[in-house]
C-alpha positions as a Markdown table, in Angstrom:
| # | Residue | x | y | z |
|---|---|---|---|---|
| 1 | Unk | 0.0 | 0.0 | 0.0 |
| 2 | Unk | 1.3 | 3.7 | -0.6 |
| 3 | Unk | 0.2 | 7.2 | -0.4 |
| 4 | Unk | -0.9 | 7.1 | -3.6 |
| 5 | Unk | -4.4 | 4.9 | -2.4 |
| 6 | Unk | -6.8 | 6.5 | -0.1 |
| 7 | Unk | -7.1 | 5.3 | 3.5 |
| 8 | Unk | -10.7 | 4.3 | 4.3 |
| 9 | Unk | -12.5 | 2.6 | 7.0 |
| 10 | Unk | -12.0 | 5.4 | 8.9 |
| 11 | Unk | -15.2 | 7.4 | 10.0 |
| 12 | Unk | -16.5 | 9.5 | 6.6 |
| 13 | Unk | -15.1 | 13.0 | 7.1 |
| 14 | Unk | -11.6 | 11.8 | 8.2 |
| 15 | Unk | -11.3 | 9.4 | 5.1 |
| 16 | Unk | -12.6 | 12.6 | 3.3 |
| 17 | Unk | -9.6 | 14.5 | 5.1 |
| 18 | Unk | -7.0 | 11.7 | 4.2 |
| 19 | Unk | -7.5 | 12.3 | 0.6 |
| 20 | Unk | -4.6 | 15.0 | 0.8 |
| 21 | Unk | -1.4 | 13.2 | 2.1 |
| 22 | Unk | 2.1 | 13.6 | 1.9 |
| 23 | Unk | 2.3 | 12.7 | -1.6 |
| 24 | Unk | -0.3 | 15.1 | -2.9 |
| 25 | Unk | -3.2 | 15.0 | -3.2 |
| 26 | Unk | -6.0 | 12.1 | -4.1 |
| 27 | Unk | -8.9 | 14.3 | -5.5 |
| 28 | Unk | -7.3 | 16.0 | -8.6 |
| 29 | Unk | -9.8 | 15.6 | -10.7 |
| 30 | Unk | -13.1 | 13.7 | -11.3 |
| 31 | Unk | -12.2 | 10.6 | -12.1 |
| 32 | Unk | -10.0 | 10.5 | -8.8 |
| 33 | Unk | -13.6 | 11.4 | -6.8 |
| 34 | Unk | -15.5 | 8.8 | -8.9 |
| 35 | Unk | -13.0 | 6.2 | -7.9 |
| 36 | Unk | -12.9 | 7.4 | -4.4 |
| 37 | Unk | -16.7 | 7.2 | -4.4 |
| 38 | Unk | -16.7 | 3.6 | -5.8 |
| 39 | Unk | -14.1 | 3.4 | -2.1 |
| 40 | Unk | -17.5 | 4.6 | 0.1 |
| 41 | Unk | -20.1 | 3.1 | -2.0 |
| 42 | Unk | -21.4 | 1.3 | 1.6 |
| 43 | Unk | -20.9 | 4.3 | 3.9 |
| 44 | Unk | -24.2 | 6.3 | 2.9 |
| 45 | Unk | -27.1 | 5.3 | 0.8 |
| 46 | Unk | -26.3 | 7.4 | -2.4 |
| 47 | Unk | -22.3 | 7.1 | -2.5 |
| 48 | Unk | -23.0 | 4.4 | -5.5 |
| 49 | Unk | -25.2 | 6.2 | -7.4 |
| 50 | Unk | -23.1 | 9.4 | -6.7 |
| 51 | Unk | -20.5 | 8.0 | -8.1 |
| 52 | Unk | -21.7 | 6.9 | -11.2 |
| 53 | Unk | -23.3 | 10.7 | -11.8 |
| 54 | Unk | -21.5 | 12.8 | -14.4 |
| 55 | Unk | -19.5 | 15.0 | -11.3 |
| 56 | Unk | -17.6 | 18.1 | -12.5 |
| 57 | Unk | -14.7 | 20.1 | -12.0 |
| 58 | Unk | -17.2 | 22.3 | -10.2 |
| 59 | Unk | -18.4 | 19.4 | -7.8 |
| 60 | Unk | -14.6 | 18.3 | -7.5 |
| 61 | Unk | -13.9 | 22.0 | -6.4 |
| 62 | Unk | -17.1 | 21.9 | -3.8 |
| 63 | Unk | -15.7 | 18.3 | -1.9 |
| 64 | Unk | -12.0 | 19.7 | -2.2 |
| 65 | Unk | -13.9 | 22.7 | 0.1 |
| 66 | Unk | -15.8 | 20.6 | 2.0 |
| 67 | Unk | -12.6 | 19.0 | 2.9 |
| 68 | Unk | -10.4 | 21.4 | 3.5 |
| 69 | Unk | -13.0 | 23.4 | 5.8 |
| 70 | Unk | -13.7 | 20.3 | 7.7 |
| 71 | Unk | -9.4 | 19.7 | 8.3 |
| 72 | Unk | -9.4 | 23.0 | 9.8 |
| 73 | Unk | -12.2 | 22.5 | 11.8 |
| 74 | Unk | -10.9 | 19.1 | 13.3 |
| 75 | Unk | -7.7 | 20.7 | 13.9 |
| 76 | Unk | -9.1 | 23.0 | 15.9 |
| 77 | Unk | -11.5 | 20.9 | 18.1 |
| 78 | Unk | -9.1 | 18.4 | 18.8 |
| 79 | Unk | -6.8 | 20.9 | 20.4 |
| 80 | Unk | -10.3 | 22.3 | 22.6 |
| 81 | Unk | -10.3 | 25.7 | 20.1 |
| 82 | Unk | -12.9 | 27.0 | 18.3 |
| 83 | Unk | -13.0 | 26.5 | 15.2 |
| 84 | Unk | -13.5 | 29.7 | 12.6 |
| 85 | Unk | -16.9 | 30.9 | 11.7 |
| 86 | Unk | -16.2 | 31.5 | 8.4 |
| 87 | Unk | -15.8 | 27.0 | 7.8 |
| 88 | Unk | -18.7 | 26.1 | 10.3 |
| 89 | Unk | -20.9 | 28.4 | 8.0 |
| 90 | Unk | -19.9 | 26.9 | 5.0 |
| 91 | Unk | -20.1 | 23.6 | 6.0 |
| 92 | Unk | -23.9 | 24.5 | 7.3 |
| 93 | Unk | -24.5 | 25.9 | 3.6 |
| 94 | Unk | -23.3 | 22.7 | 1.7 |
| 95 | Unk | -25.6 | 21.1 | 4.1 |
| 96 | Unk | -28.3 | 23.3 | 3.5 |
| 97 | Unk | -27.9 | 23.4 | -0.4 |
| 98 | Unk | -28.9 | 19.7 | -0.9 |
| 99 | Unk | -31.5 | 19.3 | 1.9 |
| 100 | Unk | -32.1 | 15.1 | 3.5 |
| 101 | Unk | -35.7 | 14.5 | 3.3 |
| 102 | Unk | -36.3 | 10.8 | 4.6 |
| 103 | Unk | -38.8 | 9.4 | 1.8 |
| 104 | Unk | -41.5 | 6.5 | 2.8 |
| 105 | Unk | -41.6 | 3.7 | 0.6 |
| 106 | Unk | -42.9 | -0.1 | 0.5 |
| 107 | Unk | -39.8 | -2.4 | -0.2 |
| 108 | Unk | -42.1 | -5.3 | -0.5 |
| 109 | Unk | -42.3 | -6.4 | 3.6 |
| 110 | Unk | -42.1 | -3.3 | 5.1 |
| 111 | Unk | -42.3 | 0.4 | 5.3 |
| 112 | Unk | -38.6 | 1.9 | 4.9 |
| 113 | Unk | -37.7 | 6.0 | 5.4 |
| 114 | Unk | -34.0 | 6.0 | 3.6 |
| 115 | Unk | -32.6 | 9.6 | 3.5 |
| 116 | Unk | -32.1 | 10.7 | 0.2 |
| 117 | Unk | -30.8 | 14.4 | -1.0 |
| 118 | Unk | -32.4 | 16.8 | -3.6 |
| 119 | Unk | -30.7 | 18.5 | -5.8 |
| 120 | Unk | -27.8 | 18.1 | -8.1 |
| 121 | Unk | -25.3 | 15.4 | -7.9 |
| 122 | Unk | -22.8 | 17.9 | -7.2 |
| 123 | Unk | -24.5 | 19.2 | -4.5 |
| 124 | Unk | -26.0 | 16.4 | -3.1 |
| 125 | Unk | -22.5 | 14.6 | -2.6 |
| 126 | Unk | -21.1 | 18.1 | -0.7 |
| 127 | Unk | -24.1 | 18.3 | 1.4 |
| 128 | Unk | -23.4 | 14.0 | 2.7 |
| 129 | Unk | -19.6 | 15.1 | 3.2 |
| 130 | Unk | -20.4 | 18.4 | 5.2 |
| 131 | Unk | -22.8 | 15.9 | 7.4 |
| 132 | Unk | -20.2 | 14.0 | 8.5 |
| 133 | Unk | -18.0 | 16.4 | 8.8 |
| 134 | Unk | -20.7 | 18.3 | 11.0 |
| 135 | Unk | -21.2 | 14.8 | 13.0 |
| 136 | Unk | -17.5 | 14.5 | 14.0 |
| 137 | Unk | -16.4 | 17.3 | 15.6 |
| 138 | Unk | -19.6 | 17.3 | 17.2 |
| 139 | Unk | -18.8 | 13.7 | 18.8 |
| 140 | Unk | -17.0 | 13.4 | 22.0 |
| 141 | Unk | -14.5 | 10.9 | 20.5 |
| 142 | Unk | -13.1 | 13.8 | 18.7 |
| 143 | Unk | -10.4 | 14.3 | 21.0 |
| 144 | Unk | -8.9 | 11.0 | 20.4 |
| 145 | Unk | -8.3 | 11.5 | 17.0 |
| 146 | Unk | -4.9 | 11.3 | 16.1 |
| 147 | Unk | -1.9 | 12.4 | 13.5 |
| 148 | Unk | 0.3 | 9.2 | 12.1 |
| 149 | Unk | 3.5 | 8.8 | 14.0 |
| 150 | Unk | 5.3 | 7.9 | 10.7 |
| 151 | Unk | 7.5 | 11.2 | 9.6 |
| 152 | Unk | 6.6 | 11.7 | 6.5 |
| 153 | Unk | 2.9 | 10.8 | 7.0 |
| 154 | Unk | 0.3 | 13.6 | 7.4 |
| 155 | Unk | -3.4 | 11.3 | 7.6 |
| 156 | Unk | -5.3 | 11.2 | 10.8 |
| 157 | Unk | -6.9 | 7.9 | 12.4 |
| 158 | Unk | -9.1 | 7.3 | 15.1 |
| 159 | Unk | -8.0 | 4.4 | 17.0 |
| 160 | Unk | -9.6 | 1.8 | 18.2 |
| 161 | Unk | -7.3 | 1.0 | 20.6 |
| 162 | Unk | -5.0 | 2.8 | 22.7 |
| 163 | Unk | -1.3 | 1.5 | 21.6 |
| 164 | Unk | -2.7 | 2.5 | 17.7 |
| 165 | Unk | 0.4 | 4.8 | 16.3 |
| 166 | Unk | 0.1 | 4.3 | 12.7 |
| 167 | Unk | -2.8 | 4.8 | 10.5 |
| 168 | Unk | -2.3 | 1.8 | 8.9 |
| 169 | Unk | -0.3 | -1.2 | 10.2 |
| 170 | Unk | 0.5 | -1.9 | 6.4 |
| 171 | Unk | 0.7 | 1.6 | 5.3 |
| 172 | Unk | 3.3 | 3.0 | 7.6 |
| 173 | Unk | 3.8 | 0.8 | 10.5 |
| 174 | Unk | 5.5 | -2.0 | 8.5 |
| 175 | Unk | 7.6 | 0.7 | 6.9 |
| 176 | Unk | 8.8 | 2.5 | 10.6 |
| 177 | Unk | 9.2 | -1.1 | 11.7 |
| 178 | Unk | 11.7 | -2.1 | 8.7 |
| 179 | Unk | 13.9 | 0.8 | 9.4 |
| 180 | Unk | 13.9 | 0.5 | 12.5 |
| 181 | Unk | 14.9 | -3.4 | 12.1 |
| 182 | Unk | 17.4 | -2.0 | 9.9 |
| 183 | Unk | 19.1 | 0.8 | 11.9 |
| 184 | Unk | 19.5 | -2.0 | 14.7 |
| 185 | Unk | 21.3 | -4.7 | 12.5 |
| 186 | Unk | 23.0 | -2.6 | 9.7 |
| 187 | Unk | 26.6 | -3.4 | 9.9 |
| 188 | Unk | 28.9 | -0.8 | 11.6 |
């Protein structure tokens, strides 16, 4: 694995965070956000359709914001700091721009109320980021969010358990391991 494929199976708005590591970053142009989409297809009901939709440089330009608003916020609230009201409100318009309505239908056995967005695709996809990214720094587990200890890794992880230093064992702790292994048996 390298920096070169998105992290995911972290909660939504940090994997939408981790697309801008070291190595540049993962959302320069559509296709990359289709494929990153195709990534998420499970974590909310319209990431496969989403994903599939004709998305712009326009709706690229919109998650890249979404993104980069919610990194500053998290940066903030993880250190106790209030975050700017200038990336709160935009986040609250993305929202806001593609509104949730949960729509009844029969699925055959029983009544269902999925969300679903209105709107464009553009839109609608900005509005499910700036959700989670609203739900995050709103959750108490916020403040064990932490950087990758590997120095030349920038992503963020929220560990499940306490020892966690990398953000991925095969992503960076296999490679801090190595050299350390390395350093302690290199010949003299």
């Amino acid at each position: 694995m390298n920096d070169t494929v998105p992290l995911t199976g972290e909660p939504l708005a940090l994997d939408l965070v981790n697309t801008r590591t070291a190595a540049g970053d993962l959302l320069a142009v559509p296709a990359d956000l289709h494929a990153w989409l195709r990534l998420q297809a499970d974590r909310f009901g319209e990431a496969a359709e989403l994903a599939a939709a004709d998305l712009t440089a326009a709706d690229l330009s919109a998650v890249r914001d979404v993104r980069d608003r919610t990194a500053r916020v998290l940066d903030h609230v993880r250190r106790g700091e209030r975050p700017a009201d200038g990336d709160l409100d935009a986040l609250n318009r993305a929202q806001r721009a593609a509104p949730a309505v949960a729509a009844l239908t029969w699925d055959g056995a029983a009544l269902t109320a999925p969300r679903r967005r209105t709107g464009p695709p553009g839109d609608r996809l900005a509005a499910w980021l700036a959700e989670a990214a609203a739900e995050l720094p709103a959750d108490p587990a916020v403040t064990r969010i932490r950087r990758c200890e590997a120095d030349d890794c920038v992503l963020l992880f929220l560990p499940s358990h306490p020892r966690r230093r990398w953000c991925s064992a095969a992503r960076c702790g296999n490679r801090v391991r190595v050299a350390r292994h390395y350093r302690r048996h290199r010949p003299a």
